[in-house]
GUZA-969898 format. One record per residue (C-alpha): x, y, z. Coordinates in steps of 0.001 Angstrom, whole numbers, padded with zeros to 6 digits, always signed. Example, Ala and Ser with C-alpha at 12.3 -4.5 7.8 and 13.67 -1.06 7.14 Angstrom:
2
+012300-004500+007800
+013670-001060+007140
***
This chain:
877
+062413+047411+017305
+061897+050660+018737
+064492+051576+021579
+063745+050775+024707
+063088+054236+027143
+065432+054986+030139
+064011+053816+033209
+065264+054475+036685
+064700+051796+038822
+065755+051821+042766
+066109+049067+044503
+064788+048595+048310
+065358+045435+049744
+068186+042762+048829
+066086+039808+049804
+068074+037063+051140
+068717+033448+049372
+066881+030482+050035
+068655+026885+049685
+066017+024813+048724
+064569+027050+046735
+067402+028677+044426
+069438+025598+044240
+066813+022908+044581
+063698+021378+042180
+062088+024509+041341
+065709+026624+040671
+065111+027043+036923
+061981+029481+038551
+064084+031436+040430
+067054+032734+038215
+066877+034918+035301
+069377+035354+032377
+071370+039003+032791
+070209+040337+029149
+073263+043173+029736
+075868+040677+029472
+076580+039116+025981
+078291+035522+026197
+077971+032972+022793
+076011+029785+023805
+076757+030324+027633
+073889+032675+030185
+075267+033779+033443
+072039+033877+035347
+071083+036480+038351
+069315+035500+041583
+065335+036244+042474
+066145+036572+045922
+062909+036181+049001
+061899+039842+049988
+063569+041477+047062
+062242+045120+046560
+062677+047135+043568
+060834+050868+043300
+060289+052492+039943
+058423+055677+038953
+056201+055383+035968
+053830+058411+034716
+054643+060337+037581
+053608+057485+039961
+055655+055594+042132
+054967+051691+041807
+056932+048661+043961
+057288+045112+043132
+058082+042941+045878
+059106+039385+045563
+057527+036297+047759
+057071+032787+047638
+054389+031386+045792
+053905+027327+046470
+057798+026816+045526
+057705+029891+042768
+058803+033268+043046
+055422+035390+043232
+055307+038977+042627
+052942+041705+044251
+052915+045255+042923
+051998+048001+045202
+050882+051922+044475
+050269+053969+047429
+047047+052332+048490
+046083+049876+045629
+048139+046339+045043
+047795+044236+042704
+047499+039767+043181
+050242+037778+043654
+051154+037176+040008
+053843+034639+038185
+055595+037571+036531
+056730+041025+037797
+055111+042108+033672
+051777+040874+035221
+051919+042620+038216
+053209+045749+037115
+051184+045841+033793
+047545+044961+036015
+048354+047706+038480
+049259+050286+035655
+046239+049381+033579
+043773+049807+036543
+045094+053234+037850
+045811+055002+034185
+042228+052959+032366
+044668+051751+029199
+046331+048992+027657
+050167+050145+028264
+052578+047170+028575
+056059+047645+030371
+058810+044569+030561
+058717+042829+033824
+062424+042662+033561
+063414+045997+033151
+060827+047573+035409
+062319+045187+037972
+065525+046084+037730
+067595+043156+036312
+068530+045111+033317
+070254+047284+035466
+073925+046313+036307
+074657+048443+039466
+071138+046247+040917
+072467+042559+039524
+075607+043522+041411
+073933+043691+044825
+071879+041080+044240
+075105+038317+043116
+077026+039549+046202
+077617+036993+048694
+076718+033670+046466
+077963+030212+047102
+077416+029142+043409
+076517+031685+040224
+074650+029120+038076
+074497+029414+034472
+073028+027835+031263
+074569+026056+028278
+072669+024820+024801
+073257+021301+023720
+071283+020979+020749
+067769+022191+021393
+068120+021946+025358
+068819+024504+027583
+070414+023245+030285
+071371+025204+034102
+074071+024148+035954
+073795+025175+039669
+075723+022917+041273
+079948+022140+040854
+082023+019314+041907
+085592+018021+040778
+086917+014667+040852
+089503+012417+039348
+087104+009498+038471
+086906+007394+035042
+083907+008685+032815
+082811+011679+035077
+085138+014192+032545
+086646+015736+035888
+082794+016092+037467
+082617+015402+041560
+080139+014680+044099
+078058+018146+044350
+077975+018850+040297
+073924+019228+039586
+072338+020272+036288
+068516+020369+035282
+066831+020932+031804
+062917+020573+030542
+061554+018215+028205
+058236+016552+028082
+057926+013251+029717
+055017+011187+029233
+053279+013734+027836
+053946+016075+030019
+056457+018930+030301
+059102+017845+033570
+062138+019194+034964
+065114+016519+034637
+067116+016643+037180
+070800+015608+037498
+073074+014947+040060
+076943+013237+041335
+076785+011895+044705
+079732+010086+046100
+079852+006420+044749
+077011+007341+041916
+074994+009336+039908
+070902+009806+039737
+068584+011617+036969
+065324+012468+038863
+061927+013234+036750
+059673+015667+038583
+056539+017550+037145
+054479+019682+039310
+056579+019777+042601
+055951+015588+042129
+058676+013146+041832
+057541+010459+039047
+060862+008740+038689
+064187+008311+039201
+067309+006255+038126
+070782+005374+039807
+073660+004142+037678
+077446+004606+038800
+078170+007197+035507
+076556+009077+033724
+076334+007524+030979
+074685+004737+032949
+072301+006056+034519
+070949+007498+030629
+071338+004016+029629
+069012+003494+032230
+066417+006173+031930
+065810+004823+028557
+064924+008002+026830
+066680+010630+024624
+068588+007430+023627
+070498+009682+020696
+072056+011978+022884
+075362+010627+025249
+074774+010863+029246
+077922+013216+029848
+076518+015705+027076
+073166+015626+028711
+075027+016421+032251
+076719+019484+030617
+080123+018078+031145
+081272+018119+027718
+080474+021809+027289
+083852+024014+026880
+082590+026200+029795
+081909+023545+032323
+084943+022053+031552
+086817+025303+032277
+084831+025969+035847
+085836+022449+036768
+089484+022424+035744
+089635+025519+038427
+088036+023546+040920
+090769+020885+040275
+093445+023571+041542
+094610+022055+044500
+093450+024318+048210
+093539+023612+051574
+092061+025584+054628
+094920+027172+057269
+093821+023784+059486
+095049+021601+057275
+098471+022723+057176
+099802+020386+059511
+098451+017609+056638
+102161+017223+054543
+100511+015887+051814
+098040+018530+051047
+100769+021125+051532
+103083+019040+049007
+100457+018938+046414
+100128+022873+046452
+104068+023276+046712
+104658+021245+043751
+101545+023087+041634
+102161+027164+042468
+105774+026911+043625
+107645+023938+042781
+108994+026037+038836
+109276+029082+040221
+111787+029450+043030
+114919+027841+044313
+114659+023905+045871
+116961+024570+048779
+114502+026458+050606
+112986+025214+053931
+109235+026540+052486
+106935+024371+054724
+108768+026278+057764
+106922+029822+056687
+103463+027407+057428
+104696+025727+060591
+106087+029288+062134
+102866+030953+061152
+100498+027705+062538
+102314+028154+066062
+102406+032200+066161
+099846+033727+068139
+099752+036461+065325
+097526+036391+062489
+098989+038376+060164
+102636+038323+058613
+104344+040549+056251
+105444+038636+053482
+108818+039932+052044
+110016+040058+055853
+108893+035718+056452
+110444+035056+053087
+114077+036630+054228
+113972+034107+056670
+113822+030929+054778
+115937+031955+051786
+120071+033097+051688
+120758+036694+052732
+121667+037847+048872
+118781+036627+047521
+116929+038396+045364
+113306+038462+044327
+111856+038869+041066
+108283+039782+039896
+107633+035986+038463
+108759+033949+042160
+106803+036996+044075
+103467+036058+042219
+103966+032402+042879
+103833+032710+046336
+100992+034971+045943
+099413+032323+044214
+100343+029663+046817
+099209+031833+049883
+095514+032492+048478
+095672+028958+047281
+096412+027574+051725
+093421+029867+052425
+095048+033221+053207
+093899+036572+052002
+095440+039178+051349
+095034+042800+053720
+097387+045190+052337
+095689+048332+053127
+097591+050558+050496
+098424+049953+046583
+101924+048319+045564
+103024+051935+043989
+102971+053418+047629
+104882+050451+048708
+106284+047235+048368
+105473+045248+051361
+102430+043041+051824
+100324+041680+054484
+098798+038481+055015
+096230+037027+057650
+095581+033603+057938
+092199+034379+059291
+088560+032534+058860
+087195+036558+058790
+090048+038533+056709
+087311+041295+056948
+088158+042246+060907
+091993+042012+059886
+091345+044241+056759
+089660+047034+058650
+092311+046857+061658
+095276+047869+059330
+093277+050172+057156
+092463+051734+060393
+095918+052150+061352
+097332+053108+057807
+095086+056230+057634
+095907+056996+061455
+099524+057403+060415
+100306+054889+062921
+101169+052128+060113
+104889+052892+058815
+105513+051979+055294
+109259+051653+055716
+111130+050367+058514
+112872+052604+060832
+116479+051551+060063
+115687+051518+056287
+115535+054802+054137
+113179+054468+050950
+115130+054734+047405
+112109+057453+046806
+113245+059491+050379
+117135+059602+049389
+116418+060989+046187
+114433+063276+047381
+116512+064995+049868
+118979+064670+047140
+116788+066913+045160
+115884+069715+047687
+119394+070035+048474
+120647+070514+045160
+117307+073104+044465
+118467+074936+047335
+121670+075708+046414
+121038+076725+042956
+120980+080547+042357
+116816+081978+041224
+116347+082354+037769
+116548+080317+034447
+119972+079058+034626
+119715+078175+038535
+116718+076621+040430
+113951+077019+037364
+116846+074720+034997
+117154+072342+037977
+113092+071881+038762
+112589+071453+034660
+114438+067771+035008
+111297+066552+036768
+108735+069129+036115
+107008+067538+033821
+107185+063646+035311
+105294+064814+038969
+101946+066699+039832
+101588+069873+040808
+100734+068318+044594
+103636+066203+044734
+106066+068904+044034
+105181+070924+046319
+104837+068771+049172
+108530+067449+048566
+110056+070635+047639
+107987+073372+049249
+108202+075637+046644
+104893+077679+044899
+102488+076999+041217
+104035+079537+039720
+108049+078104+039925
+106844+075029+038789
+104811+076019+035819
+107955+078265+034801
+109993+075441+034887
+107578+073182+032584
+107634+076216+029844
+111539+075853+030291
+111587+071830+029321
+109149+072684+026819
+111217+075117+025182
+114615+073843+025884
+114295+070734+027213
+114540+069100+030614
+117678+070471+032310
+119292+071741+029151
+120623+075311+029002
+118386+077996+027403
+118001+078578+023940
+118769+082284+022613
+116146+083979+021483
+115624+083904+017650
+115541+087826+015952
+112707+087953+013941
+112426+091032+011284
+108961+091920+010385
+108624+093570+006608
+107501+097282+006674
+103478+098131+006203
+102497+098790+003066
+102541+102178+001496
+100074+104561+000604
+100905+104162-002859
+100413+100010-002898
+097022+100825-001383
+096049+103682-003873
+097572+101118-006648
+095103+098039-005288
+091951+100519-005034
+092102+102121-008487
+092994+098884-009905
+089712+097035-008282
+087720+100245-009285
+088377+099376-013311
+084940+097877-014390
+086974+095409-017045
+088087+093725-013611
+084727+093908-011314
+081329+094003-011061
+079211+096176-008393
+076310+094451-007114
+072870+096722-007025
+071610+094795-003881
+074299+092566-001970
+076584+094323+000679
+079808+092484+002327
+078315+091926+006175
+081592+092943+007544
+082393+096431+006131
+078783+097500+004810
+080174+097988+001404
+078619+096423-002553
+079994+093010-003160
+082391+092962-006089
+082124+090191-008464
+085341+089228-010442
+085065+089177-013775
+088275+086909-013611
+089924+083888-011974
+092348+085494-009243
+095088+084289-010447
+094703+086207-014028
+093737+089906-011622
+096998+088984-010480
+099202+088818-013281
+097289+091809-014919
+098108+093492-011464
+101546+092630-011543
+102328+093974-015183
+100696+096971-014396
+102011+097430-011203
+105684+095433-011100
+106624+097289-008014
+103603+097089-006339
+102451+094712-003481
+103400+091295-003476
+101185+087944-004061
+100899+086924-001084
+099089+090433+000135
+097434+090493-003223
+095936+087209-002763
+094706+087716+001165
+093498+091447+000485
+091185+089548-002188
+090056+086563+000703
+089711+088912+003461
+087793+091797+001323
+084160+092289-000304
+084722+090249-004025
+083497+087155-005094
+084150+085165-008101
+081080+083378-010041
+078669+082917-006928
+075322+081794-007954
+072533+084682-007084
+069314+082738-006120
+070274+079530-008391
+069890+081650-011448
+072807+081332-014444
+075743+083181-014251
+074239+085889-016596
+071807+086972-014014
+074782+086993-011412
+076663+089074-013286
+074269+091899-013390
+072418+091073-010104
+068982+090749-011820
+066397+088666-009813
+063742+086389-009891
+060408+085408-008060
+060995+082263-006580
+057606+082282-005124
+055540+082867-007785
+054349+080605-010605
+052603+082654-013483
+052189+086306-013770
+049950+088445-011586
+046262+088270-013000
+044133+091201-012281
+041001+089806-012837
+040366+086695-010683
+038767+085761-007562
+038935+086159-003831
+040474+083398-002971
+043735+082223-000543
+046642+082052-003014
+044752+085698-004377
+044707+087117-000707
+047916+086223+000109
+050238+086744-003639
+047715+088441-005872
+048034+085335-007635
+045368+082905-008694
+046907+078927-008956
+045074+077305-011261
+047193+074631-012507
+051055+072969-012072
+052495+070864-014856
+055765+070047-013641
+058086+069446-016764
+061420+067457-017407
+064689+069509-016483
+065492+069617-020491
+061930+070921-021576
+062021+073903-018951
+065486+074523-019503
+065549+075566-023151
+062687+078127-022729
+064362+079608-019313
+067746+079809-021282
+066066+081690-024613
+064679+084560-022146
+067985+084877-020007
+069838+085311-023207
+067364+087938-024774
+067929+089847-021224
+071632+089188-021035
+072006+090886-024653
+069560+093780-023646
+071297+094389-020573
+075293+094434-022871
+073919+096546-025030
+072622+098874-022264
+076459+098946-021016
+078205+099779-023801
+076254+102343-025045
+078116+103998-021864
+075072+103991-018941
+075729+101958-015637
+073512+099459-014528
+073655+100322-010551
+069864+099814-009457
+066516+098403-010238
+065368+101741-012489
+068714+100596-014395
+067702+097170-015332
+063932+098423-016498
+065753+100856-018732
+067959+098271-019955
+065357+095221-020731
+061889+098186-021782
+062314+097369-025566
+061823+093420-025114
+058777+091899-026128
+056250+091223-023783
+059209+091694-020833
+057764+092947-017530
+060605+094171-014323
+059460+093984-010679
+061698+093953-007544
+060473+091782-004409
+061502+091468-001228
+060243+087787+000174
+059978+087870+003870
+060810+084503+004695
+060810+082506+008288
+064350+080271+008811
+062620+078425+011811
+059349+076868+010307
+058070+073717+010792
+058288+070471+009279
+056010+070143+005770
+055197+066722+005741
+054388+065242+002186
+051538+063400+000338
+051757+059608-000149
+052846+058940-004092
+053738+062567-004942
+056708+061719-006890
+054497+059940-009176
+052030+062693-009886
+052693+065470-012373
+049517+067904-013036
+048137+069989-010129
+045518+072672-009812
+043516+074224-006832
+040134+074631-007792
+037982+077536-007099
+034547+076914-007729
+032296+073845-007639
+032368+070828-005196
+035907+070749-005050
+036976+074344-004133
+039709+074188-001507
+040691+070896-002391
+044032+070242-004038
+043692+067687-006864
+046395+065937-008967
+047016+063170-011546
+049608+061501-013030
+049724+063138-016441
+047329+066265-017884
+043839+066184-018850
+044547+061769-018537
+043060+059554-015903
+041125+060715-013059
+042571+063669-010196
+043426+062290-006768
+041396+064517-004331
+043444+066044-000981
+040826+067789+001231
+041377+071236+003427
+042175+068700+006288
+044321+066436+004931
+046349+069927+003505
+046000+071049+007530
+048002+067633+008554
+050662+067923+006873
+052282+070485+008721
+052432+070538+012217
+052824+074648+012580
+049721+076810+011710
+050297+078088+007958
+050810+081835+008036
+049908+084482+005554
+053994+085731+003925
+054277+090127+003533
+056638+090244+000860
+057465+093786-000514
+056666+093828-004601
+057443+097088-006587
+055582+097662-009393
+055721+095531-012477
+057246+097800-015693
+054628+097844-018324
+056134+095851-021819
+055960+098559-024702
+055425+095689-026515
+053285+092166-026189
+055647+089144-027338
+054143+086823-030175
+055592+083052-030334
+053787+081489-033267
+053615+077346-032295
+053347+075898-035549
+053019+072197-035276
+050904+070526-037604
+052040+069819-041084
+048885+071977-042442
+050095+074960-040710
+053811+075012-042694
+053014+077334-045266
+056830+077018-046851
+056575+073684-047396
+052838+073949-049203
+052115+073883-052971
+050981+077085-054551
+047393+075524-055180
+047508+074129-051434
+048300+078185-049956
+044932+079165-052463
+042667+076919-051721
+043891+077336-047596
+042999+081417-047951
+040238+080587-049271
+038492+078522-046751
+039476+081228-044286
+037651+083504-046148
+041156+085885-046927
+041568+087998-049666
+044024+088068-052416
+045533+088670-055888
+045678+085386-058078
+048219+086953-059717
+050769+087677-056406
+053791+084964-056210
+054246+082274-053256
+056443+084477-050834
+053447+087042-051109
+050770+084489-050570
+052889+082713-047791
+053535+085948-045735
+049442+086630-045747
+048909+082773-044891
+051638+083267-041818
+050031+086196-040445
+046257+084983-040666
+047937+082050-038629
+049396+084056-035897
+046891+086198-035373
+044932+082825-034623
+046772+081612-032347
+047436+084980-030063
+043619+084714-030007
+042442+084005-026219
+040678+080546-027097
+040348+077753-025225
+040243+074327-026445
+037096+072501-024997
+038233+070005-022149
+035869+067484-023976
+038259+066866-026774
+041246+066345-024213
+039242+064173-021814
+037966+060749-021546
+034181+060467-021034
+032540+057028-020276
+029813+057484-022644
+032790+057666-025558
+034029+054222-024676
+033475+051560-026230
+035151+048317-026144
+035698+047350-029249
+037400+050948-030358
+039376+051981-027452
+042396+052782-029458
+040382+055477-030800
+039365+057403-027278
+042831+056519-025296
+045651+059270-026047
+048578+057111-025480
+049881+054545-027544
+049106+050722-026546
+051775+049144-024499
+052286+052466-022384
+051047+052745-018718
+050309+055359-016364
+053126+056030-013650
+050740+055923-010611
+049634+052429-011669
+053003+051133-011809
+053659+048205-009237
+057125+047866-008886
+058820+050885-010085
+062556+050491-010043
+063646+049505-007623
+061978+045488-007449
+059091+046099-005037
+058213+048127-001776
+060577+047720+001065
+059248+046636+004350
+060088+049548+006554
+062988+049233+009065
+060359+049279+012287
+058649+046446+010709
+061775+044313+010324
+063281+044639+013751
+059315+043837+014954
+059608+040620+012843
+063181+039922+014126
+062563+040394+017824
+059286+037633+017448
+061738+035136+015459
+064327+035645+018199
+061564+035138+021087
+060534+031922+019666
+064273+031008+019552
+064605+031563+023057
+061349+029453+024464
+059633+026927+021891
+056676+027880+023818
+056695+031246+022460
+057572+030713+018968
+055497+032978+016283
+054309+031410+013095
+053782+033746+010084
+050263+034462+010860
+051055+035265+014381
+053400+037432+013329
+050809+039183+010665
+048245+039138+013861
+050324+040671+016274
+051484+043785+013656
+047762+044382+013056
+047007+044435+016670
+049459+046981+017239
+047993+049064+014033
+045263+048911+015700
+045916+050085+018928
+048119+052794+016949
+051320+052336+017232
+052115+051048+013509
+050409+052625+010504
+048178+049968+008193
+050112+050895+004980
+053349+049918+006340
+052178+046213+007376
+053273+043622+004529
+051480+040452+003557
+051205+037307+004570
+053351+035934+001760
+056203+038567+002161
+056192+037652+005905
+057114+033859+004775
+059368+034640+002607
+061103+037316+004858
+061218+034396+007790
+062940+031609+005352
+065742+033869+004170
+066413+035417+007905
+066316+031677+009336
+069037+030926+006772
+070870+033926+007729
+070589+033165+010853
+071791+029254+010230
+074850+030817+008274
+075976+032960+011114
+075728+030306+013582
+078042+028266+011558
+080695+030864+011483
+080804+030816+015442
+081252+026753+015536
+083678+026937+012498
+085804+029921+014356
+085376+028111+017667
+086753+024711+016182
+089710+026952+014556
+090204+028720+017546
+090600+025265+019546
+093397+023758+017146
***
């Protein structure tokens, strides 16, 4: 599925919570699962609160959605400037109604995240201040919410008190009711309402009982249809069985027991008088205590306090209904403050007040911080240290690196600059150590004039480089040279000619840092061509023709297309490889008759004697930033392609899978428009011009076994000069007769003739169905590419888009049975959004491949569920 766009969302108004409403019949209505949070099997849910206000800005427009209530269901009203929408059941109604009727389309936004509740800094305000966060838990195919906890030490209530309520849905009667569950004090009632209507209820004293009772979903236990034998539930509730107590009930002994023996009982001495602490605090007039001070005075003078016995009375404070007010973090301090009272908030504020007044001491008067005596330790010792790096910089270096800039010079008073000297000091020598002396470092002498003379003349001998005619190093404007040797080899040849020349090392970075390269391909050609910088047109496909028509390819290349026949790597390999090696041995020769090949005039010199050989220099002019070239549907499968001139077609681009078989695929001047999104621009290369061969070049295709004139009898050669009307002496012997047969034969194939397209083509009058062997070209058993179903790869994929589409309606139906997707609603909803343009027709699979794709992703789906439960059960042993 595509991803969702980044939507701000504001919101206005918090709304405020409604009791019988969020945590009464209609309370399923009125929460929403938080989609950002991501628990297995368990859905914190987030409030709908009364008034809520959210403000978003869509197309430039600013839209609010405003929550009321709507006959015992949240009701949501849209609003733009002046128009509002109805009071709808959904904030996707109201927001989609309103956008539809200002902007005249069909644009659909999620309710949800237009609302806000996909945003976490909103769901935060809006669970702030909360008696109960419900949530929902799946037993088998039942969703059920929990909004209600209550702990208690009965038989058959799994640790479930009077408060605990859960609800689900399920049809009843035909009808689809909310169940509704509930533990009151001596029992436990399952009421059946449908339509803000109470049809029944049932009382039993468990509740399994009171299922017993209800007699329906008779398969399913009563404490599994409460939710208490969920692992969650039974978590929340074995909190709630922590014993508390309010500061009022301190006086109760028993209570107080019951929380001494569970948070402090293990963890500190027995001989303490701890109920004292209470009773001292109870009668005080003061509010707030500090803690380590009250516990000095119920425990032995040496006593001393550890991290484990300090936490337990934590524990046992927040536990007796105390909170905690400490206005500063436990690094700044060790003391804490307590207030026993019913609004901690006033208490809070009141010392936070007074800590950033300075009024609120950290230490005691009469007792000197560890932190303080160390130091004025510190500043005394700095201070009598002599400047420089053996005095105060060696002293600051201990602790240099352990403070912050802004601590060290509010202890110490001393400036940036000491302190980052002392840093570079513990770097370098370490913290307080005594400096290092300074390492003497002797740096080789530059090389000579000679060693530079020696490295020129050396990379001036053409049995070690190259020159290019046309590349030049970008740094220092000079020819690349192209070793004629691995670096390694120039190097030992250097060496023996040079033994007291430079050494490897400089050898080897003079090479990396200078204007020589070893074997790099010119243009993609061979490394022939490299060698002697010759180069090709990349651009163009056949040879300039001088007489043809005004047409594009003509106006723009001098070059009319007529035809493409794209050929396997091996076939235009061996002919590309012939005519680089008849230039390569033109272009030796040229050399070591003594000339230098050093430009363009150079290589036309070289290469004038080859047959039919023509030399021109271009300069392409081509753009680095140009636009995307999108490509035809099935092009990889089609082989032959011309550009017509004349007739109906002219303009058109047609191609086919294989030449002169099967009909051409059309692409009209529109279709060629599409597929690039920037406007196609005429190219200005710069062409020199083409050498004139001295020569034409002949290459006699002989492939029929008539046209072998070696292999033919004596009588066969006659009688074949004699149909083409050739004269000759009966008497002359085969070689004689053979040469005269070969050269009739060549001079018949130079001829310009072309072969009527008749004899190459398949015409429906020729057909006939009972010879078709006889017409078709190819051999039976063999089929065209383009018709080829499958190719290899076992079938079209369905594209990615398509697949998370098809996932996110499987998962929807998971999530409500109401909105479950069959196959064909699945195929219907991917052609309506074809239609509406958001998918593309060819990219939609069949009904049959949907099936098949929704059996094997259920069963994925199946397998991964049964990894959870297995690693759940594992985890639980």
């Amino acid at each position: 599925m595509a991803k969702r766009r980044d939507i701000q969302v504001k919101l206005i108004l918090t709304g405020e919570l409604v009791s019988h409403l969020h945590y009464g019949v209609n309370a399923q209505k009125w929460w929403e699962k938080q989609t950002i949070e991501n628990t297995p099997g368990v859905n914190f849910l987030v409030p709908i609160r009364v008034g809520m206000k959210t403000q978003v800005e869509l197309n430039n427009k600013v839209f609010s959605i405003q929550v009321t209530e709507n006959s015992g269901s949240p009701g949501y009203v849209c609003q733009s400037e002046q128009l509002s929408s109805n009071v709808e059941n959904s904030p996707t109604q109201a927001i989609c109604k309103l956008y539809q009727q200002i902007f005249k389309n069909s644009t659909r936004y999620s309710g949800n995240l237009v609302f806000g509740l996909e945003n976490k800094d909103i769901t935060d305000q809006l669970l702030m201040n909360i008696p109960f966060r419900p949530f929902t838990i799946q037993i088998d195919k039942f969703s059920i919410m929990i909004y209600g906890l209550g702990a208690s030490t009965k038989e058959g209530y799994l640790g479930a008190g009077p408060g605990y309520t859960s609800s689900f849905i399920h049809k009843y009667s035909q009808k689809r009711c909310i169940f509704i569950q509930k533990i009151r004090e001596k029992d436990c009632i399952i009421q059946i309402w449908h339509e803000n209507v109470q049809l029944f209820e049932h009382v039993g004293n468990t509740p399994v009982e009171v299922w017993n009772k209800a007699k329906t979903l008779g398969k399913f236990c009563g404490t599994s249809l409460f939710g208490l034998e969920h692992p969650t539930t039974q978590c929340l509730l074995k909190y709630l069985r922590v014993p508390t107590c309010k500061p009022d009930q301190w006086s109760n002994k028993s209570i107080m027991t019951s929380l001494y023996d569970y948070h402090l009982k293990r963890r500190t001495i027995r001989t303490i008088d701890w109920l004292k602490l209470f009773t001292n605090w109870s009668n005080g007039k003061n509010n707030i205590i500090e803690l380590t001070a009250s516990l000095k005075s119920i425990y032995p003078e040496k006593h001393i306090f550890n991290e484990r016995e300090l936490q337990a009375w934590n524990s046992m404070l927040r536990a007796a209904g105390c909170t905690d007010v400490t206005p500063f973090d436990s690094n700044i301090s060790s003391y804490k403050f307590w207030t026993k009272s019913a609004n901690p908030v006033v208490d809070q504020a009141c010392l936070k007040d007074l800590y950033h007044s300075g009024f609120l001491s950290l230490q005691p008067s009469n007792v000197q911080h560890p932190a303080e005596k160390f130091w004025n330790c510190f500043v005394e010792s700095y201070k009598k240290n002599k400047q420089g790096a053996d005095g105060k910089c060696r002293i600051l270096s201990i602790i240099a690196q352990e403070f912050t800039y802004h601590d060290l010079q509010e202890k110490l008073g001393i400036s940036s600059n000491s302190i980052n000297s002392a840093r570079k000091f513990a770097r370098i020598n370490g913290p307080g150590c005594a400096s290092l002396q300074k390492v003497k470092i002797s740096r080789n002498s530059r090389l000579t004039q000679e060693m530079q003379d020696q490295f020129e003349i050396f990379f001036q001998d053409k049995a070690n480089v190259a020159m290019s005619s046309y590349k030049v190093d970008p740094k220092t404007d000079l020819p690349i040279l192209y070793l004629l040797d691995q670096k390694q080899t120039l190097w030992e040849r250097f060496s023996e000619i040079y033994p007291n020349g430079m050494k490897r090392t400089t050898f080897m970075g003079r090479l990396e840092n200078g204007p020589y390269r070893y074997r790099e391909d010119l243009g993609g050609l061979c490394s022939i061509c490299a060698e002697y910088g010759y180069n090709v047109f990349d651009d163009l496909v056949k040879i300039i023709s001088f007489y043809v028509k005004d047409q594009k390819c003509l106006d723009w290349y001098n070059v009319e297309i007529k035809k493409w026949i794209f050929l396997e790597a091996g076939e235009a390999k061996t002919t590309i490889d012939s005519h680089h090696a008849q230039i390569a041995h033109a272009i030796k020769r040229y050399v070591r008759l003594g000339f230098d090949v050093t430009e363009g005039e150079d290589i036309e010199n070289a290469v004038k004697d080859l047959r039919g050989t023509s030399i021109s220099q271009m300069d392409p002019n081509r753009e680095k930033n140009k636009g995307k070239i999108k490509t035809f549907v099935g092009i990889s499968k089609l082989n032959e392609w011309q550009w017509p001139i004349n007739g109906p077609f002219a303009g058109y681009i047609q191609a086919r899978s294989l030449p002169n078989i099967g009909d051409f695929i059309n692409y009209s001047p529109i279709q060629i428009e599409q597929s690039s999104i920037t406007a196609i621009e005429k190219p200005t290369p710069q062409i020199s011009m083409p050498s004139i061969p001295q020569s034409s070049w002949s290459v006699p295709i002989i492939s029929s076994a008539e046209n072998k004139p070696k292999r033919m009898k004596m009588d066969e050669i006659k009688e074949l000069l004699s149909a083409k009307n050739i004269g000759f002496d009966p008497n002359s012997n085969k070689p004689t007769l053979v040469s005269l047969l070969e050269e009739q034969l060549i001079a018949e194939m130079t001829t310009d003739v072309e072969m009527p397209l008749s004899k190459n083509r398949i015409g429906d009058e020729d057909i006939q169905m009972d010879a078709i062997d006889e017409y078709f070209p190819l051999q039976p058993g063999w089929a065209l590419k383009e018709n080829q179903k499958f190719g290899k790869k076992g079938g079209a994929r369905m594209a990615k888009k398509i697949i998370s589409l098809l996932q996110a309606f499987f998962h929807a139906g998971n999530a409500n049975k109401s909105d479950r997707y069959s196959a064909h609603d699945m195929l219907n909803e991917l052609n309506d959004m074809a239609n509406k343009g958001e998918l593309e027709f060819e990219i939609i699979p069949r009904l049959e491949t949907i099936q098949n794709w929704i059996a094997r992703y259920s069963s994925a789906c199946k397998r991964e569920m049964a990894d959870i439960v297995l690693q759940r059960e594992e985890q639980r042993r």
